[in-house]
VOFI-977723 format. One record per residue (C-alpha): x, y, z; residue in three letters. Coordinates in steps of 0.25 Angstrom, whole numbers, padded with zeros to 4 digits, always signed. Each point is the difference from the previous one (the first is absolute). Last residue first. Example, Ala and Ser with C-alpha at 12.3 -4.5 7.8 and 13.67 -1.06 7.14 Angstrom:
# VOFI-977723
+0055-0004+0029ser
-0006-0014+0002ala
This chain:
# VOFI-977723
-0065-0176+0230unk
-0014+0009+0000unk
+0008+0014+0005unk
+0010-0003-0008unk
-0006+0000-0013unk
-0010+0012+0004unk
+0012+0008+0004unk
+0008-0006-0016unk
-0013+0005-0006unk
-0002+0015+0007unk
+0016+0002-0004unk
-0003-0005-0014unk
-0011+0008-0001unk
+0008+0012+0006unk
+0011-0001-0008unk
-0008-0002-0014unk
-0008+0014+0003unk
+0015+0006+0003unk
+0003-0007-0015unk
-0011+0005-0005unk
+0000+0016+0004unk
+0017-0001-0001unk
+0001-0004-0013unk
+0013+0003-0005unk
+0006+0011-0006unk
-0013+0010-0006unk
+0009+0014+0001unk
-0009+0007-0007unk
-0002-0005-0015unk
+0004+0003-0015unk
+0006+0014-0001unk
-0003+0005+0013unk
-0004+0015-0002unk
+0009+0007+0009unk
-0004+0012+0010unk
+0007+0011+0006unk
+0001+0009-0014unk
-0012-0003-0002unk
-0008+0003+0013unk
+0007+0014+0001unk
-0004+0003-0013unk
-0014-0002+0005unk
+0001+0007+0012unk
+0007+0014-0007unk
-0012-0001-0011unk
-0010-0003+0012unk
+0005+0013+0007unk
-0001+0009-0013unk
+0009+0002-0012unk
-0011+0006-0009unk
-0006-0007-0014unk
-0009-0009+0002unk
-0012+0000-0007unk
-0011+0007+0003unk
+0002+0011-0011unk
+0000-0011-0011unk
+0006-0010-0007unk
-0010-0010-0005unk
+0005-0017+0001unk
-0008-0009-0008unk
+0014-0007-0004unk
+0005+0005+0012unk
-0007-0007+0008unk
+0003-0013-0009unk
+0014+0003+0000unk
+0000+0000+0019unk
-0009-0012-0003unk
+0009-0009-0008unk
+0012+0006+0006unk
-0004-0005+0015unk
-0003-0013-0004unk
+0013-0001-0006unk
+0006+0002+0012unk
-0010-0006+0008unk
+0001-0015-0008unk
+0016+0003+0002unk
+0001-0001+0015unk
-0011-0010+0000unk
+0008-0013-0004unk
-0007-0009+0007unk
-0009-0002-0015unk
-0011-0010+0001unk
-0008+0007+0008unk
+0003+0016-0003unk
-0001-0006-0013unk
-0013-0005+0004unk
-0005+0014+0007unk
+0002+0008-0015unk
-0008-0009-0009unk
-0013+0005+0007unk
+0003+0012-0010unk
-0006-0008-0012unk
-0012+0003+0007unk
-0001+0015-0004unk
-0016+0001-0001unk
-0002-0006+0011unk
+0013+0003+0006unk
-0004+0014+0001unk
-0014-0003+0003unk
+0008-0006+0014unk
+0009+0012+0003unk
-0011+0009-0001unk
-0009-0007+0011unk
+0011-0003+0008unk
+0005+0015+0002unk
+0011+0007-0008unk
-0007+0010-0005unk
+0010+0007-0012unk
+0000+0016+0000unk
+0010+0002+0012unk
+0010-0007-0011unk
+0002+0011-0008unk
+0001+0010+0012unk
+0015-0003+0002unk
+0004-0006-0011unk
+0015-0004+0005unk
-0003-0001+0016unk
-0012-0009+0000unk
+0008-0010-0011unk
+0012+0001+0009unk
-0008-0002+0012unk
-0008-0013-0009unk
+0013-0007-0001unk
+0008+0004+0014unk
-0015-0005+0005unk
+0003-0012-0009unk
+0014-0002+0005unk
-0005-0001+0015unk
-0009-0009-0003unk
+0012-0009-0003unk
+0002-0001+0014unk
-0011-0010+0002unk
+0006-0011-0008unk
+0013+0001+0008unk
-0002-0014+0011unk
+0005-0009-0010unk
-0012-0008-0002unk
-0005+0008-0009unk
+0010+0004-0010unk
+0013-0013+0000unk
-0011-0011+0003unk
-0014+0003-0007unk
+0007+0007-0011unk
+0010-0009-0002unk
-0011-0011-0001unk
-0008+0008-0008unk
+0012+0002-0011unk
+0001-0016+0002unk
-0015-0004-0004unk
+0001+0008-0011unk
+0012-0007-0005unk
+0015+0004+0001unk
+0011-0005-0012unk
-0001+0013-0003unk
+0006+0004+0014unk
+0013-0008-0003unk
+0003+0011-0010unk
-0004+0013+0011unk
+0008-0007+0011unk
+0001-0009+0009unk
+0009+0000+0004unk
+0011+0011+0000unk
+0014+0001-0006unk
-0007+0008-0014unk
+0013+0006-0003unk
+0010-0012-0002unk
-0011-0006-0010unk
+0001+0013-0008unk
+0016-0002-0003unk
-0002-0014-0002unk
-0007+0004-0012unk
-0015-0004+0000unk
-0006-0012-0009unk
+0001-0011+0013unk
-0008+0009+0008unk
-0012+0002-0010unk
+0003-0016-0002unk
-0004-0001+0015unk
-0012+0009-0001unk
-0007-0007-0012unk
+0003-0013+0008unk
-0008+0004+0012unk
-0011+0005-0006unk
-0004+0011-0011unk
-0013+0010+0001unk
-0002-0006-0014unk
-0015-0002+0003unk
-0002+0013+0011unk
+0007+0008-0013unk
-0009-0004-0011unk
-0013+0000+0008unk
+0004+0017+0005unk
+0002+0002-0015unk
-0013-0007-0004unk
-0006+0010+0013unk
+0007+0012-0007unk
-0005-0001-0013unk
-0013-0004+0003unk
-0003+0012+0009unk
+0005+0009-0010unk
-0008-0007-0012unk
-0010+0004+0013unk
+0004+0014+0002unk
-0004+0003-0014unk
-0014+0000+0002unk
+0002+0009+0013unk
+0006+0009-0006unk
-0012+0010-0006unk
+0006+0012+0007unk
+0015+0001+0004unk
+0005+0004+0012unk
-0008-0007+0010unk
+0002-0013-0005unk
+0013+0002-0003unk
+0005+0005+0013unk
-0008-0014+0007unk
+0005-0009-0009unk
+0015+0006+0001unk
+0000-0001+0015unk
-0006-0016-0001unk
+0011-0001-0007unk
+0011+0004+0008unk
-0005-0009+0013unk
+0002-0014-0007unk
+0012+0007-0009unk
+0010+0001+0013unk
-0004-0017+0000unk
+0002-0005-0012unk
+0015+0006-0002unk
+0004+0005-0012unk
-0008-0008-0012unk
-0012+0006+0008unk
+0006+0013-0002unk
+0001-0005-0013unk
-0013-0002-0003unk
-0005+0011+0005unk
+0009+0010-0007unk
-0005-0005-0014unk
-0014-0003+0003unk
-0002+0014+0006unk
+0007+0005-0014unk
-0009-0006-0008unk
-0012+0004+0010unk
+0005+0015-0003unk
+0001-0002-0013unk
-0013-0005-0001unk
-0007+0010+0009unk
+0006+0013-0010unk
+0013+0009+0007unk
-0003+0008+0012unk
+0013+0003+0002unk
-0005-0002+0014unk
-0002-0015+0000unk
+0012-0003-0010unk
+0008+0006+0012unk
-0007-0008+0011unk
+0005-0012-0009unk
+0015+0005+0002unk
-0003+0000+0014unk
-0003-0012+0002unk
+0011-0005-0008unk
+0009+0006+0009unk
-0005-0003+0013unk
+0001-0016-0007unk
+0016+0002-0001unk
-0002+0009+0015unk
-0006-0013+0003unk
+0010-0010-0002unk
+0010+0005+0009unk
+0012+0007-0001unk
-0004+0015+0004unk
-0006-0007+0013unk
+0010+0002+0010unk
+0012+0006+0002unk
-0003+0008+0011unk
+0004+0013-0007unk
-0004-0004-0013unk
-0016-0004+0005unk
+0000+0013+0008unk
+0004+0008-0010unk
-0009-0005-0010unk
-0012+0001+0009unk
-0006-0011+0007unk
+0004+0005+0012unk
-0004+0014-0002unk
+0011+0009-0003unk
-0003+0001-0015unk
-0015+0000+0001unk
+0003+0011+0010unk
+0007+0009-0012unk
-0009-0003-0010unk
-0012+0005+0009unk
+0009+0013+0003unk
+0001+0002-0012unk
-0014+0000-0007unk
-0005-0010-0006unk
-0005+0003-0014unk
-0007-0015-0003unk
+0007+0001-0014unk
+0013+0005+0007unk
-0001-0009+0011unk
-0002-0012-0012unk
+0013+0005-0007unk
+0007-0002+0013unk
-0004-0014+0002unk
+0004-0004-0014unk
+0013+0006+0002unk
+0002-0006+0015unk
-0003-0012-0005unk
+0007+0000-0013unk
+0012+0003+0007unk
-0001-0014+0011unk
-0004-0006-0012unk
+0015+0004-0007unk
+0007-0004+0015unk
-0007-0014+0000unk
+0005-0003-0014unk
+0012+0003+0001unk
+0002-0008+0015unk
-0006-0011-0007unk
+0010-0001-0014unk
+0012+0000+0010unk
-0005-0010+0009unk
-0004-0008-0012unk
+0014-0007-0002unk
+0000-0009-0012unk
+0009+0012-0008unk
-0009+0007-0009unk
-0014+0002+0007unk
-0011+0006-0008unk
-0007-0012-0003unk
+0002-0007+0015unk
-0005+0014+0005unk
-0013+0001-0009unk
-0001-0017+0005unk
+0003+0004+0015unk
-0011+0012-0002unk
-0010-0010-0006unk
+0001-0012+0011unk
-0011+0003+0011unk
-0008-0014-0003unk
+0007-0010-0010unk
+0001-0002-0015unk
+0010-0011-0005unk
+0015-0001-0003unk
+0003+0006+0012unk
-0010+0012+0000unk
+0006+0012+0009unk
+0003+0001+0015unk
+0012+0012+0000unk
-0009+0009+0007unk
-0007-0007+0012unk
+0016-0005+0003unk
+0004+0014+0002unk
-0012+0004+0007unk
+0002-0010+0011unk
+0013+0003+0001unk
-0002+0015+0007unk
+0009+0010-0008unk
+0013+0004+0002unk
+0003-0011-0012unk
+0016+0002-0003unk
+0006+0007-0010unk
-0008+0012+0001unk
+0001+0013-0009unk
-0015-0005-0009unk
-0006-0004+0013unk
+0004+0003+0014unk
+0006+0015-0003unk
-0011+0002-0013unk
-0010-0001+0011unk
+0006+0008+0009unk
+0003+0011-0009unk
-0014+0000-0006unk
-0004+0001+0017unk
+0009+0011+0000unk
-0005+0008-0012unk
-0015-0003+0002unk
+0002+0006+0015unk
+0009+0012-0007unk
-0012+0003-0009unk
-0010-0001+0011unk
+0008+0009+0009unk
+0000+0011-0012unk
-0015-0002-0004unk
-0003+0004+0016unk
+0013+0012-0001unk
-0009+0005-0012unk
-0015-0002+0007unk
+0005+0009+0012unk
+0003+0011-0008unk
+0015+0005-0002unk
């Protein structure tokens, strides 16, 4: 048996364990075994007016039969988690990855193993945005006239941005940047695009809902799916949240926590991976200031990226999915050739050692507290209470 069989063979039992899995906490599960904050993001829908985030609530409130969305949720995160890993499939056989590539994406931490394993992820948002992103990569390579493909840009976008807001801030600047560079004479067309998304974009940052919208969201679910979100806040009070409090969070629960810093960590884990998968692919691209800023110049909408990053203290999931829009862009200009990684060497035996060791945190680190500010805090008040004395 070659190498390359009994590598397709652990591959094909990693996707049969982490389908299991899935299908385990989802569709065979009566209780949530999933993290609450995905749950309630899920099941927000339009009550009786149109609201930020709310499409896959309002498929589900459609499709539901018995008032109880739980059900209906876990059904539809268990088919997207499929699709994802069929559309993702059909794209390394476009892209001709070889086995062992397949196999280390697998077993990275963003992998599809990794992500069942640890629970994580699978039931987000942006695997439902992953996969429209890489339903329009399709239409890219089919090679299909510009008009179809900026119908069905239009399409995807929009409803990513229907999805969550956010997750499709840094997808679309991916899909402008593919498009531009795969189809010739698009850069006309790109602006009905532009004006598509950004309307979009107005229409959802001026219904983004209040506190009222998210209390009659509330009051419309089953008792059954109040019981399972037990925390607060939660993703429904959150779409009563302004600008000013998302930067707030940020500020408090993100940078003054005392973690920030070790999410550099997860971007090395981000860029190894990248390093690691398509080897000599990535040796071609300069990486010094010069290139990086006329690649913004003529790529601005990439600026976008750092004020999510801002707003946003989530950053567990802005990396995950950052991490699949590069790693399906690569491979959308991707040429498998001799250089390409195809042996078990030492680095192979390190990186999959790094995986299997490592979990991508879903959301944040463990960002409890505040200890940077409120130590700061201490000693002022400390410094303030001597001074005080000290002049009584």
């Amino acid at each position: 048996m070659t190498l390359n069989r009994v590598t397709n063979i652990l591959t094909f039992f990693l996707y049969l364990i982490s389908i299991a899995g899935v299908a385990k906490k989802t569709i065979l599960s009566d209780t949530l075994e999933y993290g609450v904050w995905s749950f309630s993001e899920l099941v927000i829908s339009y009550p009786n007016q149109f609201i930020r985030r709310g499409l896959i609530g309002e498929l589900a409130t459609i499709f539901d039969s018995n008032l109880i969305l739980f059900d209906t949720i876990n059904i539809f995160i268990f088919i997207n988690f499929i699709f994802f890993i069929i559309l993702s499939n059909v794209h390394f056989r476009l892209s001709n990855f070889n086995s062992l590539q397949h196999f280390l994406y697998m077993i990275s931490i963003f992998g599809v193993f990794n992500i069942s394993v640890f629970n994580h992820y699978y039931q987000r948002k942006e695997m439902f945005v992953l996969n429209l992103f890489l339903i329009s990569l399709l239409f890219l390579r089919i090679k299909l006239s510009k008009y179809t493909v900026l119908i069905t840009m239009s399409i995807t976008s929009v409803l990513m941005i229907l999805i969550h807001e956010g997750i499709a801030m840094i997808t679309i600047p991916f899909l402008v940047f593919i498009s531009k560079n795969k189809i010739s004479n698009f850069k006309k067309l790109l602006k009905i695009y532009t004006a598509i998304v950004l309307s979009t974009f107005l229409i959802v940052i001026i219904s983004a809902g209040n506190e009222n919208a998210s209390t009659e969201l509330w009051q419309g679910l089953s008792e059954f799916d109040r019981n399972l979100i037990y925390i607060e806040p939660n993703a429904i009070t959150a779409i009563g949240w302004s600008l000013f409090d998302s930067l707030f969070i940020t500020t408090r629960v993100l940078i003054f926590s005392g973690y920030m810093f070790l999410w550099i960590f997860y971007f090395l884990i981000l860029a190894f991976t990248l390093l690691v998968i398509f080897k000599d692919e990535l040796k071609n691209i300069s990486f010094d200031l010069t290139t990086i800023k006329i690649f913004l110049k003529n790529n601005i909408y990439f600026l976008v990226l750092p004020i999510l990053f801002m707003v946003g203290y989530d950053w567990g999931r802005w990396i995950f999915a950052l991490f699949h829009l590069c790693f399906f862009t690569l491979m959308m200009f991707y040429k498998n050739n001799s250089s390409s990684i195809n042996k078990w060497t030492p680095i192979v035996f390190i990186f999959i050692t790094v995986s299997m060791l490592t979990i991508m945190p879903e959301c944040c680190l463990n960002m409890s507290g505040t200890p940077v500010s409120s130590n700061y805090f201490r000693i002022f008040k400390s410094m303030q209470i001597t001074i005080t004395s000290f002049f009584s």
